[in-house]
Each structure stands twice: as structure tokens, then as C-alpha cells.
C-alpha positions in Angstrom: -142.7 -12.9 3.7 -141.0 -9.6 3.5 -140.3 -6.5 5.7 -138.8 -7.2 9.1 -138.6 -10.9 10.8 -137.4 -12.2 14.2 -134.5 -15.0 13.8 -137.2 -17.5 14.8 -139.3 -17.1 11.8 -136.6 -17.1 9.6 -134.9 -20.5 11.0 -138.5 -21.8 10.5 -138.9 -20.9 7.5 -135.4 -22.3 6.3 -136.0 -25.5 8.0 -139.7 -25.9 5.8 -138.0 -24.9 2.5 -135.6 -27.7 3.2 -138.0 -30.5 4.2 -140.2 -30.0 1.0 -136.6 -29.9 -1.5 -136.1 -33.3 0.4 -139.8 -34.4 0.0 -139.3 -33.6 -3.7 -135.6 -35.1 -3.6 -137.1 -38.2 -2.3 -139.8 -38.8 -4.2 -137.7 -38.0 -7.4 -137.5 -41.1 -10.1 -133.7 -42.8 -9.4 -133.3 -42.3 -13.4 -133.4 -38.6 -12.8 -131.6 -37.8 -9.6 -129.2 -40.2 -11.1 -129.1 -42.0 -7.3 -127.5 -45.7 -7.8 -125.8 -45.0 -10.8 -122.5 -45.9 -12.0 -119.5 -43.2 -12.2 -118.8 -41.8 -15.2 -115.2 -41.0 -15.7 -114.1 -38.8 -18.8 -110.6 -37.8 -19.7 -109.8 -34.3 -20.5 -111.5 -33.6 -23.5 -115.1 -35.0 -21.8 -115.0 -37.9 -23.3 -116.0 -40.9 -21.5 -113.3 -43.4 -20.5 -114.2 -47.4 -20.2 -112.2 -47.9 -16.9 -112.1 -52.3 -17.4 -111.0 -51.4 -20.9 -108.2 -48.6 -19.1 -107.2 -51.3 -16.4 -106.1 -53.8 -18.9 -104.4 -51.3 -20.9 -102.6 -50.6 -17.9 -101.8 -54.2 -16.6 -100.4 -54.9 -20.0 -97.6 -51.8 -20.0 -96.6 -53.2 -16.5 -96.6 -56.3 -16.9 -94.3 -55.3 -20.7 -92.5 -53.3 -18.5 -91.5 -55.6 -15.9 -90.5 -58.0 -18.6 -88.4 -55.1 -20.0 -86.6 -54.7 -16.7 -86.5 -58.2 -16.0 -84.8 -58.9 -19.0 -82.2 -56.2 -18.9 -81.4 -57.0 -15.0 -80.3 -60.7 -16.2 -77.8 -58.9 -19.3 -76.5 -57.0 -16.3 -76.1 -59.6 -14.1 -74.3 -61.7 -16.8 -76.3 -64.4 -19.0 -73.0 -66.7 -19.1 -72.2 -66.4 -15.5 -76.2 -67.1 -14.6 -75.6 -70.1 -16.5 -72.4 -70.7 -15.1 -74.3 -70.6 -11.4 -77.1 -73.0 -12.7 -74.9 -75.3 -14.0 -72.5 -75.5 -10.5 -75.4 -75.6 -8.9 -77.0 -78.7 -10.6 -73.6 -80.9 -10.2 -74.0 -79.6 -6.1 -77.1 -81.2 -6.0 -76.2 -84.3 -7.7 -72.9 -84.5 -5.7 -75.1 -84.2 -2.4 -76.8 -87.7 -3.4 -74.1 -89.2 -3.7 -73.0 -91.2 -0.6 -70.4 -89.4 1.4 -67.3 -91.7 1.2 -65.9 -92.0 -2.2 -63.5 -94.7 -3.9 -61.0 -95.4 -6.3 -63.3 -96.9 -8.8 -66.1 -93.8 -8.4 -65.7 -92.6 -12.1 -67.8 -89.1 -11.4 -64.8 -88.2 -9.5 -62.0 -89.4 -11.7 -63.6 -87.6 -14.4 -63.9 -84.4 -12.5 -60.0 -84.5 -11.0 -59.4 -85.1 -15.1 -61.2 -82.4 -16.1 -59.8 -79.6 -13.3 -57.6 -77.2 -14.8 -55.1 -76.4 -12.3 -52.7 -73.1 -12.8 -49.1 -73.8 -13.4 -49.9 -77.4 -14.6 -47.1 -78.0 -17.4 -48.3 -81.3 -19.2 -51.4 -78.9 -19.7 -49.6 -76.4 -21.2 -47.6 -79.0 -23.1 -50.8 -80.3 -24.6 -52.0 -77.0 -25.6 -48.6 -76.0 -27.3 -48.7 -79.5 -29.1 -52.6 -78.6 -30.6 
């Protein structure tokens, strides 16, 4: 319509022109309004990017990096003295099943009163001189 029109007409004639684009919309093949579809990501050039394909990439450099940063965490934290730990560790735990009261003939503990180094211990010293 043209020439002058009240605000009623106008609204009516929006609201008409918007019920037949949805009866068209609707009744539209889902290949061609592309409703259902899967999302089609590209990267910055427009081409298309396989996201599962992405993803992995993605899980692989962390899980590379973490091993990186794992790795260099145990050269800072010392690789002898984390051995050093294990190792005290592992005689804790087979001291703790061992009974509790110990005697003269327990060899374990003869063997590790031997094998102390104690500071200021001459016949050590001696022995080291004589080598």
C-alpha cells in the first residue's frame, strides 16, 4: 500500500509479512535452511578445520608438555636425592615389619651400626688413609 497509513495497518501488515517468511521458513527442505546441521569451523584463511582431528593435536602437545615439565621438575628437585628418599624410605618400611624389640643376634642391625659413618670416627679415617 502506499500514501498515508494509520499505525494499525502498518503493525498488521508487518505481523502478515512475518507469518508467511515463517510459513516459507518452515516449510523449507532442512538440507537448505541448513536446520540440524553440524558446525562448520574454519581457521583464518576459510578453510575448514576437522575439530576430533584438532582435539587430538591438542591433547598430544599437553600431554608432551606435561611430560616436559614433569621431567624438568624432578632435575630440579634432585634425581640422586629422589632416589636417596625412595631408597630411606623402602628400609622404613621394612624396618616397620620388623618386631619392635631387637637383639644381639638381629644381623639387620649389626649391619646397619657397621655401616653408619659417624663424624670424627678415627679408625675410619685410619682405614681411609691406609687405602
Amino acid at each position: 500500500k502506499a500514501g498515508l497509513q494509520s499505525g494499525l495497518s502498518v503493525r498488521d501488515q508487518i505481523r502478515e509479512a512475518r507469518r508467511r517468511e515463517e510459513e516459507v521458513f518452515n516449510k523449507m527442505d532442512e538440507g537448505v535452511s541448513g536446520k540440524g546441521a553440524a558446525t562448520v569451523f574454519r581457521d583464518k584463511e576459510g578453510r575448514r578445520i576437522d575439530m576430533k582431528m584438532e582435539r587430538m593435536k591438542r591433547r598430544h602437545e599437553e600431554e608432551k608438555e606435561a611430560e616436559h615439565l614433569e621431567k624438568y621438575a624432578e632435575w630440579g628437585r634432585g634425581v640422586a636425592q629422589s632416589k636417596m628418599k625412595a631408597q630411606e624410605r623402602d628400609d622404613m618400611l621394612y624396618e616397620m615389619t620388623k618386631p619392635l624389640a631387637r637383639y644381639k643376634d638381629d644381623k639387620d642391625l649389626d649391619k646397619l651400626l657397621r655401616e653408619t659413618e659417624r663424624s670424627g670416627d678415627l679408625m675410619l679415617e685410619f682405614i681411609k688413609k691406609k687405602k
